[in-house]
N, C-alpha and C positions, 0 to 999 in steps of 0.2 A: 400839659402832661397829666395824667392820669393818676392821681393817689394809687390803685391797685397796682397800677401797672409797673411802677416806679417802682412798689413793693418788690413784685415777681423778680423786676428785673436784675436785683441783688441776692435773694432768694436764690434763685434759679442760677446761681454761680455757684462749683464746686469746689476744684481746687485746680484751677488753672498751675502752668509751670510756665514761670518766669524766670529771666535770667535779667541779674544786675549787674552793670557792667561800670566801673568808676573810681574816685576815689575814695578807698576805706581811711577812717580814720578811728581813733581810741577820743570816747570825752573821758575823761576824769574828773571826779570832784572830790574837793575836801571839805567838809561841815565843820567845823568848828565856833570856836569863842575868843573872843579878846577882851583881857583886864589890865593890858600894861604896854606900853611904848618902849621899845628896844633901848638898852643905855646905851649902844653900837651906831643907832640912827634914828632920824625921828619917823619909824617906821611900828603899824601895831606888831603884835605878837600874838599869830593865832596859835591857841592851843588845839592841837585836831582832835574832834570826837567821834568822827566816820567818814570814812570813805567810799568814796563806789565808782567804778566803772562800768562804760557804758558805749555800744557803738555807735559813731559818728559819722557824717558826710555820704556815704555813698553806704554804711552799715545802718544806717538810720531807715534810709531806704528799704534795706532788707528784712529789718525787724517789722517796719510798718506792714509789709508784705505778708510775712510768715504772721502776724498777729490777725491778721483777714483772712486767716487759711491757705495763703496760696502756697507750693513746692516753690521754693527759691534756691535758686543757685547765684555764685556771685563771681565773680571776674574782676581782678586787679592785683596790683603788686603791691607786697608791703616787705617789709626791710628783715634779715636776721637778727632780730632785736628783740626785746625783752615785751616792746609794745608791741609786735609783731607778732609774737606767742601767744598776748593774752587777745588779740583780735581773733587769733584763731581760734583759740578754747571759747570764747563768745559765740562763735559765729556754730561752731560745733554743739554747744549747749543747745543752741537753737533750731537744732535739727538741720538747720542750712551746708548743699554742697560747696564745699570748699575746693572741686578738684581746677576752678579754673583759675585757683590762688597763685599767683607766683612769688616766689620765696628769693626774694633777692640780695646779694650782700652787698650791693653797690648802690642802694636803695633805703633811707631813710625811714619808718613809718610814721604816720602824721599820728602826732600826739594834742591835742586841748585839754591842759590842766588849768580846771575853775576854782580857785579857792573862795570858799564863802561862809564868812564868819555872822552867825543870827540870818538875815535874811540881807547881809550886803555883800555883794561882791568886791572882794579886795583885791584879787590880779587874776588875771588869764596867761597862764604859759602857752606858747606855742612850738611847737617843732616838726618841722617841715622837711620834705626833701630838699636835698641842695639844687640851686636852679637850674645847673647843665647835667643834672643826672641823667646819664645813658637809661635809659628803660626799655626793657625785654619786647620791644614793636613787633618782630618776626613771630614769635613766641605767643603776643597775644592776637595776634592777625589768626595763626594758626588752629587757636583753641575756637574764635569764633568761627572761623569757617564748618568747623569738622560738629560744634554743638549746637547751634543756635538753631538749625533744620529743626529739633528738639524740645522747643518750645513753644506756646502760644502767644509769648510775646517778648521783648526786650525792652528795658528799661536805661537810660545813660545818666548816671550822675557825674555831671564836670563840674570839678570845682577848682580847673586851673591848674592842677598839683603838677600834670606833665604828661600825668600817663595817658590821656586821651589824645594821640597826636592825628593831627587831619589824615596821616593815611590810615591810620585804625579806624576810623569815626567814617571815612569815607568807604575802607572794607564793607564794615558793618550795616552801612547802606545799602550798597551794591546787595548784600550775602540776605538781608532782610525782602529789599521788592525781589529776588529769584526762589526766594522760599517762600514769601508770603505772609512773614513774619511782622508784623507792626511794631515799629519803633519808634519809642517816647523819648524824650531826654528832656531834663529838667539844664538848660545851658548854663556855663560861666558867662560874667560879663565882659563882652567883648563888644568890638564895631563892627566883628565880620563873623556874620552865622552866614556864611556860604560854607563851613564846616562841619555843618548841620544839613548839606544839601540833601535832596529824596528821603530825608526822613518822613514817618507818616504823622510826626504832631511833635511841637516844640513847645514846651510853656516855660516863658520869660516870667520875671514878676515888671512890675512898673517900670523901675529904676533902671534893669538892666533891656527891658525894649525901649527905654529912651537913652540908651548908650548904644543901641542899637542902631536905631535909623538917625539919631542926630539933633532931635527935636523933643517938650517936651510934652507931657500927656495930662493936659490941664482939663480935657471933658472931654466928654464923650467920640465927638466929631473926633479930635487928637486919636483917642485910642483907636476908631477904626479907618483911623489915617496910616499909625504907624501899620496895623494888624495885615493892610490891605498889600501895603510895602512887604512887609518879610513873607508874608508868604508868598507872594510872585517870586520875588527875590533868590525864598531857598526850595524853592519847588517844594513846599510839603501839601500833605492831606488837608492837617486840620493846623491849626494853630490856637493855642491857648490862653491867653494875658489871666495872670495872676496879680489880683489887682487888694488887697488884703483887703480890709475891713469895707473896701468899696465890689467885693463880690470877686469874678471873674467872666471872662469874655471868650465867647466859643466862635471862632471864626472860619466857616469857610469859604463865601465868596460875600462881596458886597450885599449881595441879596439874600444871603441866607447867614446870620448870625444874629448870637445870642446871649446878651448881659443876664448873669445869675445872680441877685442880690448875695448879701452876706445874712446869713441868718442867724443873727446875733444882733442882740443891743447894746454887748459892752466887749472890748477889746481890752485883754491883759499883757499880752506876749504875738507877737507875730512869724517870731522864730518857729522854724519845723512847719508853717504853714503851705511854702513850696514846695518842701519834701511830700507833707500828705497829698494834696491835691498831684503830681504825679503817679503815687505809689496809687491809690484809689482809680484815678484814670486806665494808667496800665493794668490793675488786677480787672477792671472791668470790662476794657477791650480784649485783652485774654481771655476772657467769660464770655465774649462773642455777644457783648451786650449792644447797645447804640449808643451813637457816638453823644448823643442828647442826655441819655441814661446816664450814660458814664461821668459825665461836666454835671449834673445836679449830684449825684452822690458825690464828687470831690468836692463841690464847693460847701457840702452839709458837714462832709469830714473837716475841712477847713474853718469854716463857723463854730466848729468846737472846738480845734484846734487852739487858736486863737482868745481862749475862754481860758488857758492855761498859760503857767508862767514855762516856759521851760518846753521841751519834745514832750512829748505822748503820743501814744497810738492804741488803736482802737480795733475794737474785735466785729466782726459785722453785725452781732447779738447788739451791741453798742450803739451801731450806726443807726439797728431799724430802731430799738430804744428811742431813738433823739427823734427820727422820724415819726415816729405815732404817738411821744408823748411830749413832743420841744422842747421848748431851751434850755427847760428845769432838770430833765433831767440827765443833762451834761457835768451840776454837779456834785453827780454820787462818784465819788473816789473810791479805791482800795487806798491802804493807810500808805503804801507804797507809791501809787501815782498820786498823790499827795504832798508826799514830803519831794519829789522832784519837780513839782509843780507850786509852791508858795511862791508868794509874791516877794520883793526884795525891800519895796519901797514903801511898806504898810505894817504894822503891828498887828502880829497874831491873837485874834481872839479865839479863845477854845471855851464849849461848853459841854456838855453830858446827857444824857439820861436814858430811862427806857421809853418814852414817849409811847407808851402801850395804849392808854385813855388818852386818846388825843383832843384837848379842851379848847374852849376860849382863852384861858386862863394860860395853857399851853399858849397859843399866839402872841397873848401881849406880851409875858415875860420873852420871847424871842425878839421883839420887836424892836425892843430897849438895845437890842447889842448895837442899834445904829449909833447911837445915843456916844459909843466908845472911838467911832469913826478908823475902823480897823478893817481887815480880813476876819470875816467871821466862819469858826470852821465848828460843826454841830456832829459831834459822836454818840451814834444811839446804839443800843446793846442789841444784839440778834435775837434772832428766836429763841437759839441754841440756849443762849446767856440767860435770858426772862426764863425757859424753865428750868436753869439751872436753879435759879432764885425764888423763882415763885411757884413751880412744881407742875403750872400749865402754859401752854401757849397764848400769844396776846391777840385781842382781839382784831388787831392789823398786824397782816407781814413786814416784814424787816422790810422788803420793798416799799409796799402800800405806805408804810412811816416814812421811809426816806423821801419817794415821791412828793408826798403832803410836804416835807420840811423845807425842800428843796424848792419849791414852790413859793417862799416867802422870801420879799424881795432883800430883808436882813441878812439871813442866810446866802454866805458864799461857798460854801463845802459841805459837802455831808458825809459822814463813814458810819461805815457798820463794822463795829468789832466782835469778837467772840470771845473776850478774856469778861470776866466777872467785874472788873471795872476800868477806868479808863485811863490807868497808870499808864502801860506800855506805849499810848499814843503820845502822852503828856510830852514821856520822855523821846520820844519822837520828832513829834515837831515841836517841839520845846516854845512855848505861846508866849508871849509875853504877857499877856493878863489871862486868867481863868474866871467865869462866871459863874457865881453859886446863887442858888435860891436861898432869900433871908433866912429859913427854916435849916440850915445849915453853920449860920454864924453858931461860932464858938462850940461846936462838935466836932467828931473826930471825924475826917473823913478818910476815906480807903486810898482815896490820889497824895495825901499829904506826904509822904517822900517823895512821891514827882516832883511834884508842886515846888516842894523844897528846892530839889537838884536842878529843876528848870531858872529858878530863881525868876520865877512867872508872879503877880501882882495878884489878891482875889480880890473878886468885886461882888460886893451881893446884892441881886436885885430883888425888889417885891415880887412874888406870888399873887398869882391871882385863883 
C-alpha cells in the first residue's frame, strides 16, 4: 500500500450517513476513595468524588462514529427509565438522530455502573433487560425498511441483549443487498452466525470465531481455517477476525487475504478495541473507500486503541496524526481522555513544566521517572500559559513539545494545559507520587493545595 494513497484515502472521506443499529447501553462511573472498612461488613467504603456518564455497547459505537465526522443515526429499544432518559439526552448532545429510538415500558435499559476507588476497580453493577422481554420486532423491521435506502452504510452492534432477533437481522439483510447498502456488524458470541447470513462483512474477535466454528485458533493456518469456514457458511463479502494485539485478518477468499500487524509495542486495555475497528471500517466503506483502505485504518485506529486503559475515540485529525508521526504520538491526551483512560493496576506518577528550552538536562531528569516504576503522566503549559507568564511565545509549540516528550520511552502521557499551573490536573487525576526538581525543595510551590488534597507523595529529582 502506498503512504499517499492511504493518506487520500481517509482524507477524501466526508461525512458519510450511517445508521447504527443495536444494543444501547448507559456506562457509569464512580471515582472515588477509601479510608475505612464498613462496621456493617467486611466491605471498603468508597467515599464518591465524581461521577460521569457515558454511552455504552451499541452507544459507543455511535460516539466512535460521530467523533470521525460521520451523520449517525441510531436504532434500538431502551426502557421508560431514568437510564433511558439520560441515553437519550447523551445521544441528543451528540448531535445523533434518535428518531429510530424506541421508547418502551416493557423494556429494561442496560445500565454498567463501574465503581472505582484511586485507580482500582471495586464492583461493576449491571442491569439488563429481563430475558423473555417481548421487544417492538414489527416496529423495528418497519423503521429499517422505510430508512436505511438513506444511508451509505449500516453498522450492527449485538450484544445478545435481545433486541437483534434473526428476523430483524435477517430483514436487514435482505433490505441492505436490494438497496445496496453495506452491512457490517460487529457479532455476539454464539455457534450460529447463520444469523448473520448476506451480510457484506462480519468482524468476530478471536474468542468468539472460535466459539464459532468449534476449534481453536492457535496460528495462523487455524485462523484462516476458521475465516475460510464462516464465510462459505454465512455467505458474506468480506469477513474480518479481530485478533488484538496480534493485528487483524481481512478475508476474502483463500487467495486473496490479508494479516495486518498491530502497530503497537505495548498493550494496556483491549476493551473498545472491536468497537473501533467496526466503527472505522464502516465510516470507511461508507466513504466509498477500499475494502484494503478501510482494514489498515481500523487496525491503526485499533493499535491506539489498545494503548488506552478504558473506551476512547478518535477524530480523523488524530488518526492521520498517528499515521505520519507513530506511536508517540498516541500519547498526547486531553486532561479529559486521560482521566477515563488511567491505568488501574500502576501508581500515578505526575510531573509539570513549561519545557520551553528543551535541554539535555530536560531528558535526563525525565528519565529518572522510570526509576518510580509507575504510569508516568507529563503536563506542559501551552502557549497560551508561557505568555501569560513570560509575556512571549516559546521557542517550540505546545505540539512540537509534547511531540518531543512524548517520544521518550519514560514518558507514558502527555497533556497540555491552559491554566497558569498544574493544580486543576493534580486534582484530577489525583497521582499518587508528584516529581519536583531539587530546586524546588522547601519552596512554596503554586500545586501545594493539590498536592495536599490528592494526598500525592513529592519526590525530588536532580536537575541537570
Amino acid at each position: 500500500m502506498i503512504h499517499s494513497n492511504l493518506r487520500q484515502a481517509l482524507e477524501n472521506i466526508n461525512v458519510p450517513r450511517i445508521l447504527v443499529i443495536g444494543d444501547i447501553m448507559l456506562d457509569h462511573y464512580s471515582w472515588g476513595e477509601v479510608d475505612r472498612i464498613s462496621p456493617e461488613a467486611p466491605i471498603p467504603i468508597m467515599k464518591v468524588l465524581r461521577e460521569d456518564q457515558r454511552l455504552g455497547g451499541a452507544g459507543n459505537v455511535v460516539m466512535n462514529l460521530a467523533t470521525l465526522g460521520a451523520k449517525v443515526s441510531v436504532c434500538g429499544v431502551i426502557g421508560k427509565d431514568e437510564t433511558g432518559d439520560i441515553i437519550n439526552t447523551l445521544l441528543t448532545e451528540n448531535d445523533v438522530d434518535c428518531s429510530g429510538i424506541i421508547v418502551s415500558e416493557n423494556h429494561k435499559s442496560c445500565l454498567k455502573h463501574r465503581m472505582i476507588a484511586g485507580q482500582t476497580h471495586l464492583l461493576r453493577m449491571d442491569i439488563d433487560p429481563e430475558p423473555n422481554t417481548d421487544f417492538p420486532q414489527n416496529q423495528l423491521i418497519e423503521y429499517l425498511h422505510e430508512s436505511l435506502p438513506n444511508y451509505d452504510a449500516a453498522i450492527v452492534s449485538d450484544y445478545g441483549k435481545g433486541v437483534l432477533s434473526s428476523s430483524v437481522l435477517k430483514e436487514l439483510a435482505l433490505s441492505g443487498k436490494k438497496h445496496g447498502i453495506p452491512i457490517i456488524c460487529d457479532p455476539k458470541r454464539t455457534s450460529d452466525y447463520s444469523i448473520y447470513k448476506n451480510f457484506t462483512l462480519i468482524k468476530p474477535n478471536r474468542k468468539e470465531t472460535e466459539t464459532a466454528v468449534g476449534f481453536s485458533l492457535n496460528n495462523r493456518n487455524d485462523i484462516l481455517r476458521a475465516a475460510g469456514k464462516l464465510k462459505k457458511d454465512v455467505h458474506l463479502d468480506y469477513l474480518v477476525i479481530s485478533l488484538d494485539q496480534d493485528g487483524l485478518l481481512l478475508f476474502q477468499n483463500s487467495d486473496d487475504y490479508h494479516f495486518f500487524e498491530a502497530q503497537t509495542q505495548e498493550v494496556f486495555d483491549v476493551v473498545g478495541a472491536g468497537d473501533t475497528v467496526c466503527s472505522v471500517l464502516a465510516f470507511m466503506i461508507a466513504g466509498k473507500a477500499s475494502i484494503e483502505d478501510a482494514a489498515y485504518w481500523a487496525q491503526l485506529a485499533a493499535s491506539m486503541e489498545i494503548k488506552h486503559v478504558g473506551v476512547v475515540s478518535f477524530t480523523k485529525n488524530e488518526l492521520l496524526q498517528r499515521f505520519e508521526f507513530g506511536e508517540s504520538s498516541v500519547k498526547i491526551l486531553t486532561l479529559e481522555q486521560l482521566c477515563q483512560t488511567l491505568p488501574s493496576e500502576l501508581p500515578i506518577i505526575f510531573t509539570n513544566g513549561f519545557f520551553d528550552n528543551i535541554s539535555a538536562g530536560h531528558l535526563k531528569f525525565l528519565d529518572q521517572l522510570k526509576t518510580l516504576k509507575g504510569f508516568n503522566v507529563v503536563g506542559i503549559n501551552s502557549d497560551l500559559s508561557i505568555v501569560k507568564q513570560k509575556g512571549k511565545p516559546p521557542l517550540l509549540n505546545e505540539r512540537e513539545r509534547a511531540m518531543l516528550l512524548s517520544a521518550l520511552e519514560a514518558v507514558d502521557r502527555v497533556v497540555i494545559f491552559n491554566e497558569l499551573d498544574a493544580s486543576s490536573m493534580i486534582n484530577s487525576i489525583r497521582p499518587q507520587v508528584i516529581v519536583k526538581g531539587k530546586s524546588f525543595l522547601n519552596k512554596k510551590m503554586p500545586e501545594e493545595k493539590a498536592i495536599k488534597e490528592a494526598g500525592a507523595k513529592l519526590e525530588f529529582f536532580p536537575e541537570y
